[in-house]
LODO-436966 format. One record per residue (C-alpha): residue in three letters; z, x, y. Coordinates in steps of 0.02 Angstrom, whole numbers, plus 50000, padded with zeros to 5 digits. Each point is the difference from the previous one (the first is absolute). Example, Ala and Ser with C-alpha at 12.3 -4.5 7.8 and 13.67 -1.06 7.14 Angstrom:
BEGIN
<residu=ala zz=50390 xx=50615 yy=49775> .
<residu=ser zz=49967 xx=50069 yy=50172> .
end
This chain:
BEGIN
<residu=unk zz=49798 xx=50686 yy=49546> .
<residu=unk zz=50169 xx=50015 yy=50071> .
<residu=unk zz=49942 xx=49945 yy=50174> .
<residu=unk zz=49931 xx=49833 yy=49938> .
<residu=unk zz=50153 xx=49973 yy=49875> .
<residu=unk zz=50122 xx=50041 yy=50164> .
<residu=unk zz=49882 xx=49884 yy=50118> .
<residu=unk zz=50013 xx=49864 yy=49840> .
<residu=unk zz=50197 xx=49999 yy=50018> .
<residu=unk zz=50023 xx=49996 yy=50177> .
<residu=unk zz=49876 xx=49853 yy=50002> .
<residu=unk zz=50092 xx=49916 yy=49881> .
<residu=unk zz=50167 xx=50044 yy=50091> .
<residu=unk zz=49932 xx=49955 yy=50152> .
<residu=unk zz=49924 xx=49837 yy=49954> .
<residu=unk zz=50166 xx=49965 yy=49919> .
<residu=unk zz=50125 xx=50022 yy=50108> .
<residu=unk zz=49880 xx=49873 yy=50144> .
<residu=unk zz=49994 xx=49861 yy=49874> .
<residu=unk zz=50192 xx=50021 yy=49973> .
<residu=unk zz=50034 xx=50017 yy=50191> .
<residu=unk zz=49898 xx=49838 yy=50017> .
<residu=unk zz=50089 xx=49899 yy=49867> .
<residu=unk zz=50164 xx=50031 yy=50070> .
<residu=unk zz=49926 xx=49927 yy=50174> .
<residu=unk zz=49937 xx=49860 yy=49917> .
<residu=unk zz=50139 xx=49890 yy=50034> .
<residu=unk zz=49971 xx=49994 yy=50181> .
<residu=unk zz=49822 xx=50037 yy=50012> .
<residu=unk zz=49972 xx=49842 yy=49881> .
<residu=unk zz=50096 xx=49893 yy=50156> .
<residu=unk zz=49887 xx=50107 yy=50129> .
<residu=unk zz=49805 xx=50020 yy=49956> .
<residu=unk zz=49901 xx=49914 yy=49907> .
<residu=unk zz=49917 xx=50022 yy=49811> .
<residu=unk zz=49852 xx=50059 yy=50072> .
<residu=unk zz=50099 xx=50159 yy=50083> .
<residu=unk zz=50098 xx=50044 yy=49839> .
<residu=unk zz=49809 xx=49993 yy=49927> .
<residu=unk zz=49936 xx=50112 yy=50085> .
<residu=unk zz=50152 xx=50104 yy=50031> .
<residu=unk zz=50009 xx=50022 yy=49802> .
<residu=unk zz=49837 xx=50115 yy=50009> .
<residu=unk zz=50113 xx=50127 yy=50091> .
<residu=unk zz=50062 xx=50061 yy=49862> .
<residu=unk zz=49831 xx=49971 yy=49913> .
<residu=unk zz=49916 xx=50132 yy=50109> .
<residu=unk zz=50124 xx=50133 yy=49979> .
<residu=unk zz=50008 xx=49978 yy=49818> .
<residu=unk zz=49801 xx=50006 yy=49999> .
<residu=unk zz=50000 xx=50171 yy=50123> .
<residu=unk zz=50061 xx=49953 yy=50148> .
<residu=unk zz=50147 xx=50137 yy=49982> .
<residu=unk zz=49879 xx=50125 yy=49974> .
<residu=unk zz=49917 xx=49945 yy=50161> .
<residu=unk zz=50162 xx=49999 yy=50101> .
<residu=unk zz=50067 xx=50168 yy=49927> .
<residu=unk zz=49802 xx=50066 yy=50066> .
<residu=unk zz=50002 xx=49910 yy=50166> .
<residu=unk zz=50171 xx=50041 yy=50055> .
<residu=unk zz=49990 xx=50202 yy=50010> .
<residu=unk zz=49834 xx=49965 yy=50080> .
<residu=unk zz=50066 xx=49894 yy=50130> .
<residu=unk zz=50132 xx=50141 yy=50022> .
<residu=unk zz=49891 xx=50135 yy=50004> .
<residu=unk zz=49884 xx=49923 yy=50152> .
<residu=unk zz=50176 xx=49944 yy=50089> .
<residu=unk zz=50049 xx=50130 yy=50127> .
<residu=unk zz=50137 xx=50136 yy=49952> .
<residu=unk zz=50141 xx=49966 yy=50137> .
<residu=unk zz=50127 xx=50083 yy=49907> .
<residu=unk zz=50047 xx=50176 yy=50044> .
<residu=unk zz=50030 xx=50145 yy=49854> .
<residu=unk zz=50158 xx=50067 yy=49957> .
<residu=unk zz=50027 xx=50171 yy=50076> .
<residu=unk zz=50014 xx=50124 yy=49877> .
<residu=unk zz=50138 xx=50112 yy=50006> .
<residu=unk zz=49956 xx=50209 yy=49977> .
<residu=unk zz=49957 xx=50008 yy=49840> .
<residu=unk zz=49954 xx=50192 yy=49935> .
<residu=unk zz=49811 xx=50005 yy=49951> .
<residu=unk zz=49992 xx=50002 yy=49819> .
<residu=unk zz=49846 xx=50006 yy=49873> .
<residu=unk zz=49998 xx=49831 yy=49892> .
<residu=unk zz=49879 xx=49977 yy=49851> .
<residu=unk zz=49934 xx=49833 yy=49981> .
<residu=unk zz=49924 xx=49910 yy=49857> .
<residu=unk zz=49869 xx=49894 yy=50001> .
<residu=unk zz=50116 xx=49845 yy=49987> .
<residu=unk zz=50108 xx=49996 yy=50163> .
<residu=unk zz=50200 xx=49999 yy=49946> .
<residu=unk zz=50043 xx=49835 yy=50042> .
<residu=unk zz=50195 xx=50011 yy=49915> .
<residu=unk zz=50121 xx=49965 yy=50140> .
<residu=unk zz=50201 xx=49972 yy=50005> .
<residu=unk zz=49965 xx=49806 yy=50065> .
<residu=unk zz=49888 xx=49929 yy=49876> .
<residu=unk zz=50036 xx=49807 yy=49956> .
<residu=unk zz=50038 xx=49948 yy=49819> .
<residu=unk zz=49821 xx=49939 yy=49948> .
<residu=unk zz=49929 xx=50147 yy=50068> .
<residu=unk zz=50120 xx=50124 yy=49913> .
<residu=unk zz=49955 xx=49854 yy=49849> .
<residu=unk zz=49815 xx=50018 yy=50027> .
<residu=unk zz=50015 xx=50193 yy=49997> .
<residu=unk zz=50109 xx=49998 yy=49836> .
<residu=unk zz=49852 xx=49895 yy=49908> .
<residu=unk zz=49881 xx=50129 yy=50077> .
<residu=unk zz=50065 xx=50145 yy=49906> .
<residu=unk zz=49987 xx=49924 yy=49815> .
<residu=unk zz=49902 xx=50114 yy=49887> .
<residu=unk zz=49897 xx=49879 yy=49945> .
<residu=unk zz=49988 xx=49876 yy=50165> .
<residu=unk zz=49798 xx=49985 yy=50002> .
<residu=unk zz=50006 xx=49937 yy=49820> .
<residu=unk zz=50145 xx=49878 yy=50044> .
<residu=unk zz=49898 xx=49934 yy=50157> .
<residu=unk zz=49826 xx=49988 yy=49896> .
<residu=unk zz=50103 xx=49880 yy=49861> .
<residu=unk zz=50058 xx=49906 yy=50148> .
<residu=unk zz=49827 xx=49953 yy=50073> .
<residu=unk zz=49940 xx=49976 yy=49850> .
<residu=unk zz=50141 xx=49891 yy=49942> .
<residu=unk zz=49960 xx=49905 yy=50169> .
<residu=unk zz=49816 xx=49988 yy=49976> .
<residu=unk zz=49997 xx=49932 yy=49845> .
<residu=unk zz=50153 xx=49857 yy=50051> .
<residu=unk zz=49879 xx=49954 yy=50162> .
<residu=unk zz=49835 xx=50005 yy=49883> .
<residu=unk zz=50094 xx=49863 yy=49876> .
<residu=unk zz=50091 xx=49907 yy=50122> .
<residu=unk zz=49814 xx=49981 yy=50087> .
<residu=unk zz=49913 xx=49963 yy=49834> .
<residu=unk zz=50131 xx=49865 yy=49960> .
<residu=unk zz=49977 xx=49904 yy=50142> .
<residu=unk zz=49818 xx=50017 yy=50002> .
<residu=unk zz=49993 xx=49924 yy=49795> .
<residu=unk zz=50120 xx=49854 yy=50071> .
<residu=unk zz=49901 xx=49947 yy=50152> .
<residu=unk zz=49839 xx=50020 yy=49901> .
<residu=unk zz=50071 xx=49877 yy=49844> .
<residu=unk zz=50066 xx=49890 yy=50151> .
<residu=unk zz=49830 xx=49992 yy=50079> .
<residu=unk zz=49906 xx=49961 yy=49834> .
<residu=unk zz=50142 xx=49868 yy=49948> .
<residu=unk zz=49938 xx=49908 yy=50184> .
<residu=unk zz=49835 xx=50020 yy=50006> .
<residu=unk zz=49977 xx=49944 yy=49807> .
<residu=unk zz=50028 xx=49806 yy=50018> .
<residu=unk zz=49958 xx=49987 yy=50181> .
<residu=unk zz=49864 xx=49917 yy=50105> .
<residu=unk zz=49932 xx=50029 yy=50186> .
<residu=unk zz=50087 xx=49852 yy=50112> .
<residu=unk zz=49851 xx=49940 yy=50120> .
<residu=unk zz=50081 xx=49870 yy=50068> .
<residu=unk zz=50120 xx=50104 yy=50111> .
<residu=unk zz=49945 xx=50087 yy=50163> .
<residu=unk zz=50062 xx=50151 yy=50013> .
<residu=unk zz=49917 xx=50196 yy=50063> .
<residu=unk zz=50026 xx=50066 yy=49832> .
<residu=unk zz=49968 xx=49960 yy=49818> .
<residu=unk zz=50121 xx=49841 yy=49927> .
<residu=unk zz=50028 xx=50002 yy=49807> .
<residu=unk zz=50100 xx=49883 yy=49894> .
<residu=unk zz=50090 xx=50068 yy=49848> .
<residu=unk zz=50090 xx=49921 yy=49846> .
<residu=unk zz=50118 xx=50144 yy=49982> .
<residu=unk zz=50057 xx=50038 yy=50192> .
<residu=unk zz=50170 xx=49951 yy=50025> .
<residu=unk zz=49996 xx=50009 yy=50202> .
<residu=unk zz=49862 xx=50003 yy=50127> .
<residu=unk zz=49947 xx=50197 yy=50018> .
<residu=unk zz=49882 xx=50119 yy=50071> .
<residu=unk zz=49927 xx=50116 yy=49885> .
<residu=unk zz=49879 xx=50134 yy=50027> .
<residu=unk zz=50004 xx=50142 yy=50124> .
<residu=unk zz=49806 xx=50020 yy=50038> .
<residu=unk zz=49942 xx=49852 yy=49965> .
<residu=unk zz=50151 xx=49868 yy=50011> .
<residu=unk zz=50023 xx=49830 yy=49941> .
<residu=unk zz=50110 xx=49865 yy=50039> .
<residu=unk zz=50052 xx=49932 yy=49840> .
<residu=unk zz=50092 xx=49836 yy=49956> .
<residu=unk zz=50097 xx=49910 yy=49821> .
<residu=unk zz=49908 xx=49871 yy=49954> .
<residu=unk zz=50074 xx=49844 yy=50035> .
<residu=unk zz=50009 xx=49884 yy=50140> .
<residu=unk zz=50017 xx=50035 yy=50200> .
<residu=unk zz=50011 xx=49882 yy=50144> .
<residu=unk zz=49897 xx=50053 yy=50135> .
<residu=unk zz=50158 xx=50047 yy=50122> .
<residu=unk zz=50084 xx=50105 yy=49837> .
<residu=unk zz=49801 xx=50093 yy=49988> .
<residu=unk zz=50005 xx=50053 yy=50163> .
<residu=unk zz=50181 xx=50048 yy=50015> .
<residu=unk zz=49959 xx=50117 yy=49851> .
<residu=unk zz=49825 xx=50059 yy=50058> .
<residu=unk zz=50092 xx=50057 yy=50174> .
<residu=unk zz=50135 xx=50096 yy=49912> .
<residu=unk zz=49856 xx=50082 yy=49882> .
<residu=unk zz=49894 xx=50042 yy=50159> .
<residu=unk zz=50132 xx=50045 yy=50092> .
<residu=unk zz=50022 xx=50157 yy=49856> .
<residu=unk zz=49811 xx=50032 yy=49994> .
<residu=unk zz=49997 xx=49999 yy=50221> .
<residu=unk zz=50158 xx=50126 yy=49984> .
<residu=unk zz=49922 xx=50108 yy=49862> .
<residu=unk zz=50156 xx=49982 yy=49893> .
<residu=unk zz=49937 xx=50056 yy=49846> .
<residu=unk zz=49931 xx=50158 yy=50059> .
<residu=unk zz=50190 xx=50005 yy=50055> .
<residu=unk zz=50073 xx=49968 yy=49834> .
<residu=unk zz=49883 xx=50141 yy=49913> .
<residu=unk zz=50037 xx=50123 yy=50138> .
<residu=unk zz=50196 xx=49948 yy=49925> .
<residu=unk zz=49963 xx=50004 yy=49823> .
<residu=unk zz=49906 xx=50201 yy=50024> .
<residu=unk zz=50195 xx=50049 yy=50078> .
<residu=unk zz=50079 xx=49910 yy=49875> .
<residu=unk zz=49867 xx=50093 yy=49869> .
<residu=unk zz=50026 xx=50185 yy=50101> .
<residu=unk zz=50211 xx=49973 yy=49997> .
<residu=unk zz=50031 xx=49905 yy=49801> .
<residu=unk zz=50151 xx=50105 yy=49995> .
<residu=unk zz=50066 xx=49941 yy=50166> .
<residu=unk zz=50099 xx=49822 yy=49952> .
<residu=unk zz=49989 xx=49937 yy=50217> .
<residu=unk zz=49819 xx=50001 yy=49960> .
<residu=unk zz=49985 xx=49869 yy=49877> .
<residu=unk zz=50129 xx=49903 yy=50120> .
<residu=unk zz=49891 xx=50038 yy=50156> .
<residu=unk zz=49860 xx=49922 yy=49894> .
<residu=unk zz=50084 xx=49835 yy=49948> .
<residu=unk zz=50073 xx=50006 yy=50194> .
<residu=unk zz=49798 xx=50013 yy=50070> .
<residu=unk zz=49946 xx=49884 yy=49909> .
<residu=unk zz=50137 xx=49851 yy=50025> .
<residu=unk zz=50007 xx=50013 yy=50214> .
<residu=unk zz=49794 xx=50014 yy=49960> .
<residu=unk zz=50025 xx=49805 yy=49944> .
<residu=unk zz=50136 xx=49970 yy=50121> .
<residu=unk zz=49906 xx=50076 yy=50152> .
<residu=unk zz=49844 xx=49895 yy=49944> .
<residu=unk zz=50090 xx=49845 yy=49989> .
<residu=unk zz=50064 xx=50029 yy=50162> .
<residu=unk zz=49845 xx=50008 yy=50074> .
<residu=unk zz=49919 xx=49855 yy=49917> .
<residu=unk zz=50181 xx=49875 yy=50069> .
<residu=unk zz=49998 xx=50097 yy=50171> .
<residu=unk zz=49938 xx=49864 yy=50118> .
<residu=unk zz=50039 xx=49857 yy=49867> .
<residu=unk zz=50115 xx=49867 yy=50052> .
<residu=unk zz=50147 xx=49969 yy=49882> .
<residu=unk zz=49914 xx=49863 yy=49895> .
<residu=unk zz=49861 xx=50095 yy=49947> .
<residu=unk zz=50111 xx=50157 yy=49954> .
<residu=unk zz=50087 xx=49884 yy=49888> .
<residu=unk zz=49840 xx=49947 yy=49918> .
<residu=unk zz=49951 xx=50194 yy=50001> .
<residu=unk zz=50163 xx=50017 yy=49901> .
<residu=unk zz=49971 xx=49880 yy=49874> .
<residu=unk zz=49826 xx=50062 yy=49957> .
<residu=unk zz=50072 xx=50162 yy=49949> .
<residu=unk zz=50145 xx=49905 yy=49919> .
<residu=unk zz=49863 xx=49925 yy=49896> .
<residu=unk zz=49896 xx=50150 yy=49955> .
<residu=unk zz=50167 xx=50072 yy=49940> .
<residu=unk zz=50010 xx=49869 yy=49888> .
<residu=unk zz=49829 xx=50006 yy=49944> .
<residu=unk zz=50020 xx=50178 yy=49964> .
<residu=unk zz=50161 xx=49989 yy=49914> .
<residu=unk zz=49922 xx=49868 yy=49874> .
<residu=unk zz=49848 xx=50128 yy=49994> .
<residu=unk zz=50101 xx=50176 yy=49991> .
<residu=unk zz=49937 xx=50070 yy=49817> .
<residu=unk zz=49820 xx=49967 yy=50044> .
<residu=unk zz=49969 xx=50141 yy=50122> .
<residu=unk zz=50051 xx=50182 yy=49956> .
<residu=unk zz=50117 xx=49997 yy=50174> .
<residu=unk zz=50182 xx=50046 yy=50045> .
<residu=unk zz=50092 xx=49943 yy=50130> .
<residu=unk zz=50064 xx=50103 yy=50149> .
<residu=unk zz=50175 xx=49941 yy=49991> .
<residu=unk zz=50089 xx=49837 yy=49959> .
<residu=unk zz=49870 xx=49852 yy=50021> .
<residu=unk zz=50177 xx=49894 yy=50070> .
<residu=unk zz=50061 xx=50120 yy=50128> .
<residu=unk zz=49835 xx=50061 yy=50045> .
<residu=unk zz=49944 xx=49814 yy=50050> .
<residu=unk zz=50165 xx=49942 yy=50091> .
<residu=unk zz=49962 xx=50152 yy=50099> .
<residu=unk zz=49837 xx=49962 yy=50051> .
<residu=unk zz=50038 xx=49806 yy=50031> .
<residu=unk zz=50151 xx=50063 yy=50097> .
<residu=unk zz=49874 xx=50123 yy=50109> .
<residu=unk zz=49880 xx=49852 yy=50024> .
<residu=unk zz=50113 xx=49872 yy=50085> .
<residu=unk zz=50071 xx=50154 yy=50108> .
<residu=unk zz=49833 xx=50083 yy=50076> .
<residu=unk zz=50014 xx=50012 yy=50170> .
<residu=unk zz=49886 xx=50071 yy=50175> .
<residu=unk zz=50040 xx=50156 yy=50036> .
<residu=unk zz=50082 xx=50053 yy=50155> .
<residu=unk zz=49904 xx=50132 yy=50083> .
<residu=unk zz=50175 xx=50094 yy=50010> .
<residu=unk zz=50029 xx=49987 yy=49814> .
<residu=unk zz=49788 xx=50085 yy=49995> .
<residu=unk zz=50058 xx=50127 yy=50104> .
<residu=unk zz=50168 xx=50030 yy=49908> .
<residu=unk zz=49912 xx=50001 yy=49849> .
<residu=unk zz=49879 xx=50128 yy=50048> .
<residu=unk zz=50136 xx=50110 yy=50050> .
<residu=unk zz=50095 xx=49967 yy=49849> .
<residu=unk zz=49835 xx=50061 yy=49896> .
<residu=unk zz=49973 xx=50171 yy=50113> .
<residu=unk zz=50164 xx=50021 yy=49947> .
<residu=unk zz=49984 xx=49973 yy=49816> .
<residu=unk zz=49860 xx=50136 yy=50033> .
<residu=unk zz=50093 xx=50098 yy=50087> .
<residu=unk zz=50129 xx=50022 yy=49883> .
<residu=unk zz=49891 xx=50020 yy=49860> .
<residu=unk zz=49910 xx=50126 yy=50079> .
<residu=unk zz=50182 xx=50111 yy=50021> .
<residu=unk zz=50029 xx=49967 yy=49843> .
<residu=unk zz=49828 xx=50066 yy=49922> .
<residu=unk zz=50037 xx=50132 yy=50129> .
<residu=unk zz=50185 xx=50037 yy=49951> .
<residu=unk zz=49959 xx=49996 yy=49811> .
<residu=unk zz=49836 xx=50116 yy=50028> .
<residu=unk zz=50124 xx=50134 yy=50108> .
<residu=unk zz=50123 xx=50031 yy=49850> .
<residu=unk zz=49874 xx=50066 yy=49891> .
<residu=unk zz=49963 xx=50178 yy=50025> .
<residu=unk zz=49826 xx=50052 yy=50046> .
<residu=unk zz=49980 xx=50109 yy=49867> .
<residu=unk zz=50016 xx=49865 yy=49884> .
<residu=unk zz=49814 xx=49961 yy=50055> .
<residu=unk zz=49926 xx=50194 yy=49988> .
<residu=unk zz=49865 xx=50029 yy=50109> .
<residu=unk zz=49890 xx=50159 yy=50028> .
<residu=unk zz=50039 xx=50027 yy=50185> .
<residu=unk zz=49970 xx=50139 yy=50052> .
<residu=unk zz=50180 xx=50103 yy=50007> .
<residu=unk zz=49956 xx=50057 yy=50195> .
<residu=unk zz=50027 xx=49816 yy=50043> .
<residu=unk zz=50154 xx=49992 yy=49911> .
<residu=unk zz=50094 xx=50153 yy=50067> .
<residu=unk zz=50093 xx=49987 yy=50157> .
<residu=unk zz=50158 xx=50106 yy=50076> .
<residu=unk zz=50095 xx=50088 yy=50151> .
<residu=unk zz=50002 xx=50164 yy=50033> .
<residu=unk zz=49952 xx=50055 yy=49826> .
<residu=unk zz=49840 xx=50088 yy=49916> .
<residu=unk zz=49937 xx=49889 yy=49836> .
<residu=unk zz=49879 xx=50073 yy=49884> .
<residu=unk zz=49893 xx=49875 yy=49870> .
<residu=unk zz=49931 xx=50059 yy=49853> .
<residu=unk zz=49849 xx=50038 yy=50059> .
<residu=unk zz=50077 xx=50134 yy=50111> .
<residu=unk zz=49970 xx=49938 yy=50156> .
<residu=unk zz=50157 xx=50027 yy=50114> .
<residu=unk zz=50033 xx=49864 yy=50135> .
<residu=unk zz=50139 xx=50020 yy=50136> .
<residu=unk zz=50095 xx=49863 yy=50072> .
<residu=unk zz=50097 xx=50056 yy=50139> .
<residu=unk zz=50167 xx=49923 yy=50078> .
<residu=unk zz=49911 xx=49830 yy=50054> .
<residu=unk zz=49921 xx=49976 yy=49847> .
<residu=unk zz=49832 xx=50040 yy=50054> .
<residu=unk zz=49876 xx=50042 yy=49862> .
<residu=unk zz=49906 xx=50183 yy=50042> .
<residu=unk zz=49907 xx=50110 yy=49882> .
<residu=unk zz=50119 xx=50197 yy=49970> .
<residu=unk zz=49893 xx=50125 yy=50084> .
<residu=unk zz=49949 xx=50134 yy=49871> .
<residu=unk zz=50093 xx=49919 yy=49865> .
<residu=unk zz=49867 xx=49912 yy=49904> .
<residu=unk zz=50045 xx=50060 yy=49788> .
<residu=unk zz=50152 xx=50069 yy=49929> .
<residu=unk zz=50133 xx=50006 yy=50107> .
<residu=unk zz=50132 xx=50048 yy=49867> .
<residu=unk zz=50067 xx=50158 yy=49985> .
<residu=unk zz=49925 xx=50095 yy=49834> .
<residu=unk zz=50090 xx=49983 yy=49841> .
<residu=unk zz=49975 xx=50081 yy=49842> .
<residu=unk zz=49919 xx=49943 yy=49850> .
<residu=unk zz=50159 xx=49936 yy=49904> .
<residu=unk zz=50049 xx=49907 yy=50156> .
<residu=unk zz=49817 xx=49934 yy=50013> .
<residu=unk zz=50014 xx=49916 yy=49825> .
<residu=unk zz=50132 xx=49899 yy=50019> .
<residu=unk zz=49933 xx=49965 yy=50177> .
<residu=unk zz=49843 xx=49915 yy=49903> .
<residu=unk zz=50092 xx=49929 yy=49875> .
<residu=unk zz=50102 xx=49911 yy=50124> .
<residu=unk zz=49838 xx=49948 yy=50101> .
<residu=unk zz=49916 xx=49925 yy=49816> .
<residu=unk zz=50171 xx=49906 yy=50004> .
<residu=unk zz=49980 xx=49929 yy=50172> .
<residu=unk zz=49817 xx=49940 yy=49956> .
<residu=unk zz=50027 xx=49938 yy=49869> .
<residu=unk zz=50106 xx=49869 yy=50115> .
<residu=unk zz=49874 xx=49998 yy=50108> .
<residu=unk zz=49860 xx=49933 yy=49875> .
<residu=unk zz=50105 xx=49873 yy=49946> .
<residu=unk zz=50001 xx=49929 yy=50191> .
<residu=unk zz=50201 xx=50089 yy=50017> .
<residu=unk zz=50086 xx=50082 yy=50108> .
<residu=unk zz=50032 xx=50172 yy=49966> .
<residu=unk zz=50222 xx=50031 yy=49954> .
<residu=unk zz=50087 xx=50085 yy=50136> .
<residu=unk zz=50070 xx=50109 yy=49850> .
<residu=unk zz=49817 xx=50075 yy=49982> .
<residu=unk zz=49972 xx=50035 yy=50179> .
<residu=unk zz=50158 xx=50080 yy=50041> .
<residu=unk zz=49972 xx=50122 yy=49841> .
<residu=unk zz=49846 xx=50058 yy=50059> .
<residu=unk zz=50061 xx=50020 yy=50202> .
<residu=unk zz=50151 xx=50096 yy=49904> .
<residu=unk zz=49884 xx=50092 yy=49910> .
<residu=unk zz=49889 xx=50056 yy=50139> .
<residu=unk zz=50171 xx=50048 yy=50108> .
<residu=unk zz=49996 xx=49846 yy=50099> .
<residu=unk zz=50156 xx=49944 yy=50056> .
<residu=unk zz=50048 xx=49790 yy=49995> .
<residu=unk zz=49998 xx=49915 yy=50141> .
<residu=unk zz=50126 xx=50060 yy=50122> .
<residu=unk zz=50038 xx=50127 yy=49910> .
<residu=unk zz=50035 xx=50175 yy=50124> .
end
């Protein structure tokens, strides 16, 4: 539970902080690349809000761990051999720990922390069940408002299924599996149909509504995240502007005049229309069409210099999301996601004897190296008696008790029962 609640938020912080960087480029990326690129660059933060953070924060130690080790250890300095008990969480408490992480291990210690996580998800759940539910009951009343008063248009040749409907306000495509091109019904001139049946195609060729679900289930997964309903609107505006771009791209400026006036038209058609269809707008009907008229008469070739500075200007927007994911994943502790490694693998040390509770006694000596004691296999502590032993057990129930809960044991607890056996602290002559 906490794992997918802690994977949840650095998603969501993740995804954020991309669609923030790449509104405050916007400015001069706008001047730069075309719709199409801020399209597609807007499922960037798409895929790390749908697991692509999880992926990076997976792929990156992995990556690490096949890279060869060219650093060199630290020499150790001579360090008496000492006998250290160690539980079967490894103490991860050091002097240096960031803010978040000393944050992270602070919510980690409430009493009651599993309950507070389960309310969380569930709280989260149910919020991504309605959001999902909502939508679904508005695009199903939307579809059954269309298809009530429409009829199949066989005059028009086009690969996929034409319908004409009394209460569509603007040319469409509906349906994911088995899409339709549909159309208000009034009057088009031939060059207006096929204006309008290349923008529609162009969406179907493209796959954009697969795109636009794929938006709406990260939208659904982060309700409580405010850039997500903003990445939404965003998606779906450069979907139109990118589209329209490609329908105008090797039009000559007379026809991307006419192009303009067509959608000037169905504007006004659908503002005369607006209470018959169960729709809302994505922003200001106004602004959004000066934008797109103003993107029309401006589509230009691309340079194959502005491709390839494009491209590199998406690896980075990767790149940076990835160090991000990356950065965000390192701050939380690892025993914030408790695992049941074994505590061999955990243990490491120089020049020092570590016993797990099992009894088995490893020895690491003054290069790190892991080797098993010789002889020393149970009970290397010196005998105590049986008043000693008590609170010796008590103290262990204590530590497991932190160590069910996924926690690492207190230093308090540890050094009580070293005391107790005659152990001396670290450094200690």
């Amino acid at each position: 539970m906490m794992a997918l609640l802690l994977s949840l938020i650095i998603a969501s912080f993740v995804g954020k902080i991309i669609w923030i960087v790449q509104n405050s480029i916007k400015p001069v990326t706008q001047k730069v690349f075309s719709q199409t690129w801020h399209y597609y660059t807007g499922f960037i933060p798409v895929f790390f809000l749908l697991g692509g953070s999880e992926i990076i924060n997976r792929l990156i130690p992995f990556i690490r761990s096949v890279l060869p080790d060219t650093g060199t250890s630290p020499k150790s300095g001579t360090i008496a051999e000492q006998y250290v008990q160690v539980p079967t969480m490894e103490q991860t408490a050091t002097s240096s720990a960031s803010f978040m992480n000393q944050l992270f291990d602070y919510l980690l210690r409430i009493e009651n922390i599993k309950e507070i996580v389960l309310s969380a998800i569930v709280i989260w759940a149910v919020g991504t069940t309605v959001f999902l539910a909502v939508n679904v009951r508005k695009y199903r009343a939307f579809k059954r408002s269309i298809l009530q008063e429409s009829r199949i248009c066989d005059t028009v040749l086009c690969p996929v299924k034409v319908i004409v409907s009394a209460n569509a306000t603007t040319p469409m495509v509906m349906g994911l599996w088995k899409p339709m091109v549909v159309l208000p019904d009034t009057q088009f001139r031939e060059k207006e149909l096929t204006m309008i049946l290349s923008h529609e195609l162009i969406h179907l060729k493209r796959g954009d509504l697969f795109v636009k679900l794929l938006v709406l289930i990260a939208n659904a997964i982060h309700w409580f995240n405010p850039a997500a309903y903003s990445l939404n609107k965003q998606i779906n505006t450069l979907c139109e502007l990118s589209c329209d771009e490609k329908v105008v791209q090797e039009m000559d400026m007379e026809n991307r005049r006419f192009y303009g006036e067509t959608l000037l038209s169905m504007l006004e058609y659908g503002v005369m229309q607006r209470n018959v269809a169960c729709t809302s707008s994505l922003c200001n009907p106004k602004k959004y069409m000066k934008r797109r008229l103003l993107n029309l008469m401006n589509v230009k070739k691309t340079k194959k210099s502005i491709i390839m500075l494009s491209l590199v200007a998406t690896i980075a927007m990767v790149g940076s999301g990835g160090l991000v994911t990356y950065a965000a994943g390192s701050v939380v502790p690892s025993k914030a996601t408790p695992s049941k490694a074994t505590p061999s693998k955990q243990m490491e040390g120089r020049n020092v004897y570590v016993q797990s509770p099992d009894g088995t006694v490893e020895h690491f000596d003054k290069d790190g190296n892991r080797m098993l004691a010789p002889h020393m296999k149970k009970n290397i502590h010196p005998p105590v008696d049986e008043k000693t032993q008590k609170k010796i057990d008590e103290l262990n129930k204590k530590i497991d008790s932190y160590i069910q809960r996924g926690l690492p044991a207190p230093q308090k607890y540890l050094d009580a029962i070293n005391e107790l056996y005659g152990i001396k602290p670290f450094g200690d002559k």
